[in-house]
LUMLO-474257 format. One record per residue: residue in three letters; chain; x, y, z of N, C-alpha, C in turn. Coordinates in Angstrom, 2 decimals. Example, Ala and Ser with C-alpha at 12.3 -4.5 7.8 and 13.67 -1.06 7.14 Angstrom:
<recs>
- ALA_A_13.19_-5.69_7.80_12.30_-4.50_7.80_13.20_-3.30_7.80
- SER_A_12.85_-2.25_7.08_13.67_-1.06_7.14_12.90_0.03_7.87
</recs>
This chain:
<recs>
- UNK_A_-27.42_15.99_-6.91_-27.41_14.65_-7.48_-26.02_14.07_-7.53
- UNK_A_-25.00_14.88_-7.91_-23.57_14.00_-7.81_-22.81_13.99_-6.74
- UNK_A_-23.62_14.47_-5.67_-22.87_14.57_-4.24_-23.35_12.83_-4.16
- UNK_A_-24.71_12.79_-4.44_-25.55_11.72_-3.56_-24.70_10.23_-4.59
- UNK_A_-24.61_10.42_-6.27_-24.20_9.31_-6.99_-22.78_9.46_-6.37
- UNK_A_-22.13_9.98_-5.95_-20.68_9.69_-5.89_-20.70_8.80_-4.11
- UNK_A_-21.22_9.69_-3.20_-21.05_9.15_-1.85_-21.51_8.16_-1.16
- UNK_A_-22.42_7.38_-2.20_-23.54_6.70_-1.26_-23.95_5.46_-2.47
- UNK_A_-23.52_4.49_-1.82_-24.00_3.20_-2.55_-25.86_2.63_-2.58
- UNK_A_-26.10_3.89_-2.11_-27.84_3.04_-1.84_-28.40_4.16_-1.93
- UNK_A_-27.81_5.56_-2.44_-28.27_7.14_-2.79_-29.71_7.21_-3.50
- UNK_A_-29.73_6.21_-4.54_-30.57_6.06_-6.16_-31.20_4.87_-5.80
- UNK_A_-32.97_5.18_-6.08_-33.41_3.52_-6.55_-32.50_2.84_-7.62
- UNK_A_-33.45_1.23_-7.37_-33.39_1.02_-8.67_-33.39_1.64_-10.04
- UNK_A_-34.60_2.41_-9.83_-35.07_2.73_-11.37_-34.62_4.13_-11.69
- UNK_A_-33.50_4.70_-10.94_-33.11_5.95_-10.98_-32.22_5.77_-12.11
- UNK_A_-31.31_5.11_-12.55_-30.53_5.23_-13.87_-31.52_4.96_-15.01
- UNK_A_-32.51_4.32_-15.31_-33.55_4.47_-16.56_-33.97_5.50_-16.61
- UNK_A_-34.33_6.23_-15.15_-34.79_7.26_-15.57_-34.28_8.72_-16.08
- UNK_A_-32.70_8.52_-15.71_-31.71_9.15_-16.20_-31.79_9.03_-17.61
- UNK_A_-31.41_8.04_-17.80_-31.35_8.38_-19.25_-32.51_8.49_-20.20
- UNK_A_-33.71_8.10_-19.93_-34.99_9.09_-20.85_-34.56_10.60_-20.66
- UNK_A_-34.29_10.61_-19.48_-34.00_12.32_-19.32_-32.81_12.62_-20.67
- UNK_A_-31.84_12.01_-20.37_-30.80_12.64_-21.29_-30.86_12.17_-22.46
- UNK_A_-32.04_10.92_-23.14_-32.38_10.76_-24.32_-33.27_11.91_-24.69
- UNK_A_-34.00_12.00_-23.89_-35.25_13.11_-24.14_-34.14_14.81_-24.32
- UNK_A_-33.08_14.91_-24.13_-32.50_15.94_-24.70_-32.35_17.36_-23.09
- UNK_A_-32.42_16.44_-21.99_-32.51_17.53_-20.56_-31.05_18.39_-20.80
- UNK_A_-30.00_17.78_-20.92_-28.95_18.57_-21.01_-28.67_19.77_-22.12
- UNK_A_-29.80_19.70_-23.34_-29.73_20.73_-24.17_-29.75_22.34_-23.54
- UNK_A_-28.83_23.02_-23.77_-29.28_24.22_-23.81_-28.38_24.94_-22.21
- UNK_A_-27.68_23.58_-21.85_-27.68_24.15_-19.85_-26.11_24.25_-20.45
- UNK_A_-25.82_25.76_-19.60_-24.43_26.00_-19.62_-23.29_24.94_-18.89
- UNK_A_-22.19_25.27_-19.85_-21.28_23.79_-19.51_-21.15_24.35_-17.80
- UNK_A_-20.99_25.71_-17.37_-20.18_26.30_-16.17_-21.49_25.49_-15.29
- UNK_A_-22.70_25.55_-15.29_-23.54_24.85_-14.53_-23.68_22.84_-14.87
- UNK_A_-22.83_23.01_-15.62_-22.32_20.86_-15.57_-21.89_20.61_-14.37
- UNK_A_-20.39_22.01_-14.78_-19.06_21.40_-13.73_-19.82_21.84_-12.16
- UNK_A_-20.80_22.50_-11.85_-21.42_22.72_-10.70_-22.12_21.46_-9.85
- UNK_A_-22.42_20.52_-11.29_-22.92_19.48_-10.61_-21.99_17.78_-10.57
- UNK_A_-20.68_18.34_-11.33_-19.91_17.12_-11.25_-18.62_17.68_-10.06
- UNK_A_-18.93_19.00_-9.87_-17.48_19.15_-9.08_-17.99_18.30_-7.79
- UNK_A_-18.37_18.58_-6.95_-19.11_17.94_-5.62_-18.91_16.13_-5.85
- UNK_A_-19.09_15.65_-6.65_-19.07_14.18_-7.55_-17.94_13.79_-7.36
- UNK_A_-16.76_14.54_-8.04_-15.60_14.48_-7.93_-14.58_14.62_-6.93
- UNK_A_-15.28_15.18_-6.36_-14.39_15.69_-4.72_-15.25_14.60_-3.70
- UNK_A_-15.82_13.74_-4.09_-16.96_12.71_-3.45_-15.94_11.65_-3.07
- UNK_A_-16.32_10.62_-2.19_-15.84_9.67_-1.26_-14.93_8.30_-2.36
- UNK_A_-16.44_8.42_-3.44_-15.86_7.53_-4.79_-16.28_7.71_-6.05
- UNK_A_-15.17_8.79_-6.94_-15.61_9.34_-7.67_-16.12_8.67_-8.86
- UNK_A_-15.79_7.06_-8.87_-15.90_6.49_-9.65_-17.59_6.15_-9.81
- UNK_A_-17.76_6.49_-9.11_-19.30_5.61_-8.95_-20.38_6.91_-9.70
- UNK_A_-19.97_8.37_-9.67_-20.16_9.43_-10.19_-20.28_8.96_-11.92
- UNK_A_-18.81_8.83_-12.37_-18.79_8.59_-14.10_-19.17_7.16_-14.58
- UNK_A_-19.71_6.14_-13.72_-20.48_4.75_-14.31_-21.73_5.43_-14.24
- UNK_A_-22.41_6.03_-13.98_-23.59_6.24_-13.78_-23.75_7.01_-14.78
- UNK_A_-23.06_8.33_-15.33_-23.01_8.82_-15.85_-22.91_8.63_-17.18
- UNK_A_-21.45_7.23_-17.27_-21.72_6.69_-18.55_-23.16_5.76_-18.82
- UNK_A_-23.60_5.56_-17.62_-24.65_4.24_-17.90_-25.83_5.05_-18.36
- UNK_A_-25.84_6.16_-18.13_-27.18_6.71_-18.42_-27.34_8.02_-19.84
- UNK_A_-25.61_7.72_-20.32_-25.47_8.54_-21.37_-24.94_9.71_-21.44
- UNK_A_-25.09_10.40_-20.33_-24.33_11.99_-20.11_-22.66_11.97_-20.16
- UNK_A_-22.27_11.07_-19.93_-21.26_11.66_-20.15_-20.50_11.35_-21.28
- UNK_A_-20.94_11.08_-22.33_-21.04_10.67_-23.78_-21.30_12.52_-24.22
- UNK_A_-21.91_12.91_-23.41_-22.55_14.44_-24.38_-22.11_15.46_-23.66
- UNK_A_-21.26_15.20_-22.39_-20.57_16.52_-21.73_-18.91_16.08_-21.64
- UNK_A_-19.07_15.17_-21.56_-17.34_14.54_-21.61_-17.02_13.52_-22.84
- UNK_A_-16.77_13.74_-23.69_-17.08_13.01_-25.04_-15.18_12.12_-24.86
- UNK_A_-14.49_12.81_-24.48_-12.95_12.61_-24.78_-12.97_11.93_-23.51
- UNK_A_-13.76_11.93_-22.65_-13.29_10.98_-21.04_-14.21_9.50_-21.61
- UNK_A_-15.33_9.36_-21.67_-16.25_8.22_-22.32_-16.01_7.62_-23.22
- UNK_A_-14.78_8.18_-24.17_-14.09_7.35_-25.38_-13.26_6.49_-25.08
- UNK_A_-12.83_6.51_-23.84_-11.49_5.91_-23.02_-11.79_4.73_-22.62
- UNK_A_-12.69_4.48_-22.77_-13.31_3.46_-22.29_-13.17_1.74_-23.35
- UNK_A_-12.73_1.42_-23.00_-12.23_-0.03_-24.23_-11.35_0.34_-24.70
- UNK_A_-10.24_0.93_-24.47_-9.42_1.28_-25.02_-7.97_0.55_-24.28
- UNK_A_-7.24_0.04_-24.70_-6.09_-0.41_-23.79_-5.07_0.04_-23.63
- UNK_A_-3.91_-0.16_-22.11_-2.87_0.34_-22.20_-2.00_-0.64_-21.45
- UNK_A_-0.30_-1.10_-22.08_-0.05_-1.64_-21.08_0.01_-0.99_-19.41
- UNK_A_0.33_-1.95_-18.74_0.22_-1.59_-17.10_1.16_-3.16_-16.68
- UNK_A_2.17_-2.08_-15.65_2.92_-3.11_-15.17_2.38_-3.98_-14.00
- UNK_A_1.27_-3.93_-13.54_1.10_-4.64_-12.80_0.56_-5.62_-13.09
- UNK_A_-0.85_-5.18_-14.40_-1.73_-5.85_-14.53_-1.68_-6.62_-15.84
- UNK_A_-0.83_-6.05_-16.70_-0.29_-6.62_-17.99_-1.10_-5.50_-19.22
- UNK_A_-2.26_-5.41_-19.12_-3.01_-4.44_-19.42_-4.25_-4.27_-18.81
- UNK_A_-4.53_-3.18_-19.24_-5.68_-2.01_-18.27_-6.66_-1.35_-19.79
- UNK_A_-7.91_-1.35_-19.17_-8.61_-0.29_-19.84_-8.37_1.05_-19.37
- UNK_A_-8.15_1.91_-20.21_-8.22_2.95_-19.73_-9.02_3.99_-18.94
- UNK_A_-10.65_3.29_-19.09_-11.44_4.01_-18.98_-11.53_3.52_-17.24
- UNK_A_-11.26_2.33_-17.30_-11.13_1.34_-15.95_-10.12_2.02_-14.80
- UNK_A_-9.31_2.12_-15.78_-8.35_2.95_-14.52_-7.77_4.30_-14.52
- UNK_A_-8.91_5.10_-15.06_-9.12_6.28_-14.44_-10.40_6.26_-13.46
- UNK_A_-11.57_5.58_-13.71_-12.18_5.24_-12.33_-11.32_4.60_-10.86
- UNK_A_-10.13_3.70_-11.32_-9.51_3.74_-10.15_-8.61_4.56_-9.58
- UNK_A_-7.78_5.43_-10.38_-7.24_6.50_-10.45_-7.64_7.66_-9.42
- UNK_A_-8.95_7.87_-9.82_-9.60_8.90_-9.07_-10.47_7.99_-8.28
- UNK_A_-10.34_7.05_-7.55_-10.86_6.45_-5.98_-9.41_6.84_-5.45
- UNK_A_-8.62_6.04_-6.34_-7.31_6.85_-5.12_-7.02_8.18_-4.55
- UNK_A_-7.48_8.98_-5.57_-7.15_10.46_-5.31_-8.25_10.77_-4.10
- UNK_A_-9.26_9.79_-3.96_-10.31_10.37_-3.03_-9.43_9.92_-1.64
- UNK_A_-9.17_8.72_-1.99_-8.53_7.60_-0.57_-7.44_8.95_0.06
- UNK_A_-6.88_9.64_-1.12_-5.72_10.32_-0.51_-5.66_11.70_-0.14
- UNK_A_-7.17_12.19_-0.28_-7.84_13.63_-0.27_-7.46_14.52_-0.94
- UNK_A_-7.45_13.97_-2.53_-6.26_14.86_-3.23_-7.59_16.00_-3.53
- UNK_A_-6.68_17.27_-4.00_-7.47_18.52_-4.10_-7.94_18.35_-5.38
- UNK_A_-9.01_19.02_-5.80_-9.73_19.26_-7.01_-8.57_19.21_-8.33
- UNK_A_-7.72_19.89_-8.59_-6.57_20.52_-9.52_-6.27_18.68_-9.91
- UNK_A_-5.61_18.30_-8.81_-5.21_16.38_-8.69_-6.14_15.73_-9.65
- UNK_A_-7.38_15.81_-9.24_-8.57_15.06_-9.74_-8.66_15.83_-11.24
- UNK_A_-8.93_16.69_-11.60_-9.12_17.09_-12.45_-7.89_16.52_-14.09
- UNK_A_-7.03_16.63_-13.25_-5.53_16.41_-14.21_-5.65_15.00_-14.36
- UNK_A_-6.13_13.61_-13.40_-6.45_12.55_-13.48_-7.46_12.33_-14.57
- UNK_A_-8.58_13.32_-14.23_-9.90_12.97_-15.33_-9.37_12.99_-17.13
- UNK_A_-8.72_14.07_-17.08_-7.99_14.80_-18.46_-6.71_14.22_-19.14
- UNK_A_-6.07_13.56_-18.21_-4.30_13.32_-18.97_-4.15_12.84_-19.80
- UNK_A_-5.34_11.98_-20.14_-5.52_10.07_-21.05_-6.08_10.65_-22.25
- UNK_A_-6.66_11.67_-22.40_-7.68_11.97_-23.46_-7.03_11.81_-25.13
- UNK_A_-5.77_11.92_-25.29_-5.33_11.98_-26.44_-4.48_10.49_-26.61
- UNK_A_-5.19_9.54_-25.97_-5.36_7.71_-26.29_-6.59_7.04_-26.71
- UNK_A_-7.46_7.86_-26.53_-8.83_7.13_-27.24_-8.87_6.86_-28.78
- UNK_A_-7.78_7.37_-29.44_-7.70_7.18_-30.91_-6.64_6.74_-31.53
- UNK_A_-5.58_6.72_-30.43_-4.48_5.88_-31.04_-4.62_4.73_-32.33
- UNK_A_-3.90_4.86_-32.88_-3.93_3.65_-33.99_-3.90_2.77_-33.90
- UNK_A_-4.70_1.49_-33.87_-4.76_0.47_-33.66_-3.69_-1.09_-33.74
- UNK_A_-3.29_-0.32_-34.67_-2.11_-1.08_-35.24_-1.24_-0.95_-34.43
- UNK_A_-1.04_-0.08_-33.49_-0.22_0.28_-32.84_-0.37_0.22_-30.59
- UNK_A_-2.22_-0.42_-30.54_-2.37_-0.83_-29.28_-1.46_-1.76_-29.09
- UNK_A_-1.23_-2.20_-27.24_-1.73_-1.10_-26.56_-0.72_0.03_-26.02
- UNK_A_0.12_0.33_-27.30_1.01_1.31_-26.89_0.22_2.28_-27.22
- UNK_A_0.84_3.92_-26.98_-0.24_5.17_-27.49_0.93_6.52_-28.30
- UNK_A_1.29_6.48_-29.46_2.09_6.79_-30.41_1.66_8.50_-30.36
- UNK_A_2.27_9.46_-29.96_2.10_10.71_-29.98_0.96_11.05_-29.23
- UNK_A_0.52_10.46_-28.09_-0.82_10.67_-27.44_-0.34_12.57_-26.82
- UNK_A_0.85_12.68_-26.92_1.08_13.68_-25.79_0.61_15.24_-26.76
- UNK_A_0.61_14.76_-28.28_0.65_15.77_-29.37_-1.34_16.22_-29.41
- UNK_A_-1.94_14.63_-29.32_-3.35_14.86_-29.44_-3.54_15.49_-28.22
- UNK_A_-3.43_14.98_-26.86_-3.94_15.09_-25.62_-4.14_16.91_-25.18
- UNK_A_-2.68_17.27_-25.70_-2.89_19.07_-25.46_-3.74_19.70_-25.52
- UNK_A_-3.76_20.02_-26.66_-5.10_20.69_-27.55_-6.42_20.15_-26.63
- UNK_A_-7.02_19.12_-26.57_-7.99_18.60_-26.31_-7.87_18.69_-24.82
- UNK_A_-7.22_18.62_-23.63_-6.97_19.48_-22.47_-7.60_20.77_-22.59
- UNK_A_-6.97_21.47_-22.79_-7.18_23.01_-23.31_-8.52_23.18_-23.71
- UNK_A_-9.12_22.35_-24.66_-10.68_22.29_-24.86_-11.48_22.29_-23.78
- UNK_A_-11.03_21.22_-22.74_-12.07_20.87_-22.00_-11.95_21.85_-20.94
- UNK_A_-10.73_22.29_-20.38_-10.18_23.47_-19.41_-11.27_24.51_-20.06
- UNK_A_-11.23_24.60_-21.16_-11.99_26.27_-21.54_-13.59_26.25_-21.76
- UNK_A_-13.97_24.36_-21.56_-15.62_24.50_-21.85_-16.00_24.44_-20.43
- UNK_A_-15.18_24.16_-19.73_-15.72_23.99_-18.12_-15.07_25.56_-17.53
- UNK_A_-14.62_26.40_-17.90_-13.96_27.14_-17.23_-13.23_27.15_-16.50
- UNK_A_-12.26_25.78_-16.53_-11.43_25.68_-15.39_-9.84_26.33_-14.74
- UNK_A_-10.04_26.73_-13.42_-8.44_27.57_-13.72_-7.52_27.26_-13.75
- UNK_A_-6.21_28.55_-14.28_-5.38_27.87_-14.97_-4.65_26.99_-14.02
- UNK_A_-4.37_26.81_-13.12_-3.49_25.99_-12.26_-4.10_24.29_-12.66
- UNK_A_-5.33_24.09_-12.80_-5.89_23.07_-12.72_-5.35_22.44_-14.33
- UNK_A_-5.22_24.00_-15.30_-4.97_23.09_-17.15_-3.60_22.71_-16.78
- UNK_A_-2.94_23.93_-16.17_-1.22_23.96_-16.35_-1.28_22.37_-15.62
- UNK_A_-1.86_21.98_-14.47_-1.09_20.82_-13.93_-1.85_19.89_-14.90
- UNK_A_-2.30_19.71_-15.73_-3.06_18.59_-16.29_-2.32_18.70_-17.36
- UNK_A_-1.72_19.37_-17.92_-0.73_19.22_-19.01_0.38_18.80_-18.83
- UNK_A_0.85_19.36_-17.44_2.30_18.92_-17.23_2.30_17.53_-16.63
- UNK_A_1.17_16.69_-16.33_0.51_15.24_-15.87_0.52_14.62_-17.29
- UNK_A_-0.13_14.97_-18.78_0.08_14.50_-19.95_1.57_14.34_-20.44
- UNK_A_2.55_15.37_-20.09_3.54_15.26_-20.70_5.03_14.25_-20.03
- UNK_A_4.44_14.75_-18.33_5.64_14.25_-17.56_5.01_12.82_-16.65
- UNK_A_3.79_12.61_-16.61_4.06_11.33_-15.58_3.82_10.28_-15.85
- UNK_A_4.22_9.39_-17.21_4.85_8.95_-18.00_6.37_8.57_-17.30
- UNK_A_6.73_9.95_-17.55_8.36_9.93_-17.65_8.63_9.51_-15.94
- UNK_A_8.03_10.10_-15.39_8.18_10.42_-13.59_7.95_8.52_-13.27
- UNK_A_7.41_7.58_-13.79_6.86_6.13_-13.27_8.44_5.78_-13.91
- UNK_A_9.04_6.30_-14.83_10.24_5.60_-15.48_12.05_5.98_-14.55
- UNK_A_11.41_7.08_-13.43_12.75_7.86_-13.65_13.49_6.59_-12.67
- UNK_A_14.87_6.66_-12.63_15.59_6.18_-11.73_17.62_6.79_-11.62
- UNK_A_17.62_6.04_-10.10_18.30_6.60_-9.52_20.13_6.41_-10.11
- UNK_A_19.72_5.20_-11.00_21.13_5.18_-12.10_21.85_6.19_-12.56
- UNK_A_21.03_6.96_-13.13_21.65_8.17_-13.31_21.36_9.27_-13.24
- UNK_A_21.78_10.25_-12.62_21.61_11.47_-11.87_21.23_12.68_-12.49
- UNK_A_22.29_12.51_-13.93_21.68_13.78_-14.85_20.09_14.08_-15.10
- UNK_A_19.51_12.97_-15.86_18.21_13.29_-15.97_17.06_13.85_-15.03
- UNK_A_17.86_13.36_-14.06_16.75_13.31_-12.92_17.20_14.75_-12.28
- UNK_A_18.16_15.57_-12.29_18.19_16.96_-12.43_17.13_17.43_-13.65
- UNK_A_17.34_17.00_-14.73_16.91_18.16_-15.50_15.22_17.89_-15.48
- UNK_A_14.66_16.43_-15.17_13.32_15.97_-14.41_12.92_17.24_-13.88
- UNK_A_13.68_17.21_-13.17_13.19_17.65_-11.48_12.89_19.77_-12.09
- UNK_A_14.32_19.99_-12.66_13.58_21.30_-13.67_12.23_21.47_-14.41
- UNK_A_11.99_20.72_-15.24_11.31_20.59_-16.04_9.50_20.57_-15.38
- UNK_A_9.77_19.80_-13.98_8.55_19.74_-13.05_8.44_20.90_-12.22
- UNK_A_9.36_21.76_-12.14_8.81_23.18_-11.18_9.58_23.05_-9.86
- UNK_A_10.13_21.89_-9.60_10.45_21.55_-8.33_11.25_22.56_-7.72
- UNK_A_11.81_23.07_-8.43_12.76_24.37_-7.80_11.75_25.75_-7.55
- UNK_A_11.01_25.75_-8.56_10.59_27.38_-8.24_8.36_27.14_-8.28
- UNK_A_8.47_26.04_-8.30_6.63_26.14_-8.38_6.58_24.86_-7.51
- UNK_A_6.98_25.01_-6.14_7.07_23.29_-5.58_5.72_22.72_-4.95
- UNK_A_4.41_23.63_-4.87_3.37_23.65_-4.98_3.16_22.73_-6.25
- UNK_A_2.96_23.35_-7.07_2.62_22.50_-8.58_3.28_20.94_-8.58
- UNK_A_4.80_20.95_-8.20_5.58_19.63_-7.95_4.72_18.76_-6.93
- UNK_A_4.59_18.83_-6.07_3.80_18.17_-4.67_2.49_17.74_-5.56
- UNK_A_1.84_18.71_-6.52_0.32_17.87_-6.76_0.71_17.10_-8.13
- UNK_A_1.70_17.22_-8.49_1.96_16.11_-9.64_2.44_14.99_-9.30
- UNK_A_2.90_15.18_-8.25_3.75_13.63_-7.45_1.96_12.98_-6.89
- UNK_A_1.23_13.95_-6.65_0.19_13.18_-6.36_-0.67_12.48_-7.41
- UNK_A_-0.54_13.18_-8.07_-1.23_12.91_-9.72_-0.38_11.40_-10.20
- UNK_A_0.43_11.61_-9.89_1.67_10.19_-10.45_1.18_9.20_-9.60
- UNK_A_0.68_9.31_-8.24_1.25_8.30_-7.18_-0.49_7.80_-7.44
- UNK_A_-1.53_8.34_-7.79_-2.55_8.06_-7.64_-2.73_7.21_-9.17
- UNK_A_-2.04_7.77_-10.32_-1.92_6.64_-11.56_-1.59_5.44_-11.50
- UNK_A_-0.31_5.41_-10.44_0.44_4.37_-10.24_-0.57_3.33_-9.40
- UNK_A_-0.97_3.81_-8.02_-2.13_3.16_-7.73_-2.93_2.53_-8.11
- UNK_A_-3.72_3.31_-9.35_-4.77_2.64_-9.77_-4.50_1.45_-10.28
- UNK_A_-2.96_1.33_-10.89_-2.75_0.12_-11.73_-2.57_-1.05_-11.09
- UNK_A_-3.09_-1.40_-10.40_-3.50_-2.31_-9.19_-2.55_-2.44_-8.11
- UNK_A_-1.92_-1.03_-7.60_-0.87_-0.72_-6.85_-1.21_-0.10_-5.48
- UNK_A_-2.79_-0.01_-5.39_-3.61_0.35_-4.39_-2.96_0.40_-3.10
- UNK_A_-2.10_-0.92_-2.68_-1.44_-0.98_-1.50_-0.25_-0.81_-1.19
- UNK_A_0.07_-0.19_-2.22_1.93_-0.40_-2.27_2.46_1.46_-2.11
- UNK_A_3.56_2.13_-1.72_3.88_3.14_-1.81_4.59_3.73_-2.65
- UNK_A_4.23_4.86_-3.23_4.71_5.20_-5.16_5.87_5.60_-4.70
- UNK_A_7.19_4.79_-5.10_8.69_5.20_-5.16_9.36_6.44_-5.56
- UNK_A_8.79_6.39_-6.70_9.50_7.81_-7.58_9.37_8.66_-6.27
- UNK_A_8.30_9.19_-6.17_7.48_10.51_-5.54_8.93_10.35_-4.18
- UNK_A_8.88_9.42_-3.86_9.81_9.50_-2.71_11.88_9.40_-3.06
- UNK_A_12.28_9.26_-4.38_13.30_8.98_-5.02_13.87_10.66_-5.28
- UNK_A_12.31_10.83_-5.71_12.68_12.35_-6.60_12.79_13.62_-4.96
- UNK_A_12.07_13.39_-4.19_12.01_14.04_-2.73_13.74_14.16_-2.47
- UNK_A_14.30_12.46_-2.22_15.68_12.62_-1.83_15.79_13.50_-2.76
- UNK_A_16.15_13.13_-4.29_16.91_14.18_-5.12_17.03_15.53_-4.65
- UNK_A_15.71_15.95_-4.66_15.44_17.68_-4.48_16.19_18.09_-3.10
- UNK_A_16.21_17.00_-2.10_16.98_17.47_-0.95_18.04_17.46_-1.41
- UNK_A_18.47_16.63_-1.94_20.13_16.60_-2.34_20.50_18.29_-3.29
- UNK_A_19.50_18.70_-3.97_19.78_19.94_-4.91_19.95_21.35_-3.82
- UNK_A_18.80_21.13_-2.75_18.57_22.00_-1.71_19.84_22.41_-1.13
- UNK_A_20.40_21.48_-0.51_21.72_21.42_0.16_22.65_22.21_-0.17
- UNK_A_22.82_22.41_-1.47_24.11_23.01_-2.20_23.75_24.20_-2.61
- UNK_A_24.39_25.53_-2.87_24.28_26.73_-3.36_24.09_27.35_-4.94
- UNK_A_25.04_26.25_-5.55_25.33_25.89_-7.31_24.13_25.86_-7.75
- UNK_A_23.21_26.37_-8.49_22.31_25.81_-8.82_22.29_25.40_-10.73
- UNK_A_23.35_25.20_-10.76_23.39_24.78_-12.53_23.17_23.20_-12.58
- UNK_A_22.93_23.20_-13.83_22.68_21.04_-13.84_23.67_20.61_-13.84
- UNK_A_24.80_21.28_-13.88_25.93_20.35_-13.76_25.88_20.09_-11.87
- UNK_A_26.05_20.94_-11.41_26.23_20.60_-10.02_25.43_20.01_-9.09
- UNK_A_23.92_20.20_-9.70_22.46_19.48_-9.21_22.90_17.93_-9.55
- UNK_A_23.35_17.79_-10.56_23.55_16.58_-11.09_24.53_15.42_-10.36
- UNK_A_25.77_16.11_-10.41_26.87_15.90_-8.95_26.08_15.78_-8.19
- UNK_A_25.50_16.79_-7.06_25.01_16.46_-6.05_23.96_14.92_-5.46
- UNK_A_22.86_15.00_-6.74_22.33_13.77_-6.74_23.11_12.57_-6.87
- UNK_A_23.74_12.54_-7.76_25.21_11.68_-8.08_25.44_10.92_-6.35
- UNK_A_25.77_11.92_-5.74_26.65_11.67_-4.42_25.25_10.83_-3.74
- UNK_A_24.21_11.66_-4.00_22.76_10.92_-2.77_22.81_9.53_-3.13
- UNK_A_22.90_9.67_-4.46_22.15_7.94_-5.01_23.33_7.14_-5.00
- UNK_A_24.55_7.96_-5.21_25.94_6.67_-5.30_26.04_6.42_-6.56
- UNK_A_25.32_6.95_-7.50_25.08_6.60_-9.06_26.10_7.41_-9.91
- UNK_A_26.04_7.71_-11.22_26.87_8.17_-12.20_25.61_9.49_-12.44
- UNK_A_26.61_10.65_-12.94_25.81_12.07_-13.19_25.32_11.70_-14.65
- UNK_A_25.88_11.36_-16.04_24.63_11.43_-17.06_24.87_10.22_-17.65
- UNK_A_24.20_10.23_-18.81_24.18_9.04_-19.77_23.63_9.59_-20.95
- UNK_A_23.29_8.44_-21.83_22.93_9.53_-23.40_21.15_9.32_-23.37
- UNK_A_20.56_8.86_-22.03_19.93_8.10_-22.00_18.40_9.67_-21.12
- UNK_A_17.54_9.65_-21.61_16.75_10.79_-20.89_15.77_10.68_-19.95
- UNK_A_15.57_11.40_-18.63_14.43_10.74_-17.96_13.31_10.77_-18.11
</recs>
């Protein structure tokens, strides 16, 4: 079923979402192990448009009762530089079309579905900024990683997507220090696997925010950097820092963090 709702615009009658949800009013999902959910949303997700997977899903109620922290996201706002503001729930459906457009791997998608989760409750008083989202979002990662069984490569990058790509849409080439200790902080030196799918994770956020056609900078800013670190033997932040210094033409620190 979520091969067919994700890939195919004409998959489902009409009357296939009513009848979804008698099903999941009538209580079908009681009792079925979460590990046999993610069996039927992984295929969904790794689908042509994953978005078309979680409208259906929300439209018919399920994912209100298997994804409670992704379905909350929904009316919820954030600024977005392109668009001025964004629902959240809106553009993680576009989020993850990009990741499809760009064949990102499961781990990508997954860290997309999860990063936002600790903004559905932000304080109101305080939309559409999101005040310690990074403190809620953890924990509640970690929840969903351990009800789906998912592995660890898939939590680790979905945490380090909550904490750093944020920071990664902000970094720039002004000053050099941060963007050394960035570039630490992301693995880029010793997990450059993990680095490569967070630049994808970034570039597919950035996308969604109605950036669909444009090419994500950082991802390519932070690339020079790391060549610039490669080059040299030193590997302390002072000298990573210099080195970038010299790529960008910029100044090594400031009091200022990336």
């Amino acid at each position: 079923m979520a091969v067919l709702l994700a890939d195919s615009e004409d998959a489902t009658g009409d009357d296939a979402p009513g009848l979804m949800a008698e099903q999941i009013e009538a209580g079908c999902l009681g009792g079925v192990a979460y590990a046999d959910i993610w069996t039927e949303l992984e295929p969904g997700l790794m689908g042509r448009a994953p978005s078309r997977l979680l409208r259906i899903l929300r439209g018919c109620g399920a994912l209100e009762q298997i994804l409670p922290e992704v379905d909350a996201l929904f009316g919820v706002p954030q600024i977005s530089d392109g668009l001025g503001e964004v629902d959240l729930g809106e553009h993680l459906l576009a989020a993850l079309d990009e990741a499809a457009a760009l064949d990102a791997p499961l781990s990508v998608r997954f860290a997309l579905l999860t990063m936002n989760v600790g903004k559905y409750d932000s304080p109101r008083e305080h939309l559409p900024v999101h005040y310690k989202h990074i403190e809620r979002g953890a924990p509640r990662i970690e929840g969903i990683a351990e009800r789906f069984g998912a592995p660890d490569d898939w939590r680790e990058l979905a945490l380090l997507a909550l904490a750093e790509c944020e920071r990664v849409h902000r970094a720039s080439q002004v000053r050099a220090g941060p963007v050394a200790l960035m570039l630490e902080r992301l693995g880029a030196f010793d997990a450059r696997e993990r680095f490569d799918r967070l630049m994808m994770v970034c570039a597919c956020d950035f996308r969604g925010h109605g950036n669909g056609d444009k090419t994500y900078a950082k991802a390519a800013l932070l690339a020079d950097a790391l060549a610039a670190c490669a080059a040299i033997e030193d590997t302390s932040a002072e000298a990573r820092a210099a080195a970038i210094a010299a790529a960008f033409r910029s100044q090594r620190w400031s009091s200022e963090t990336a």
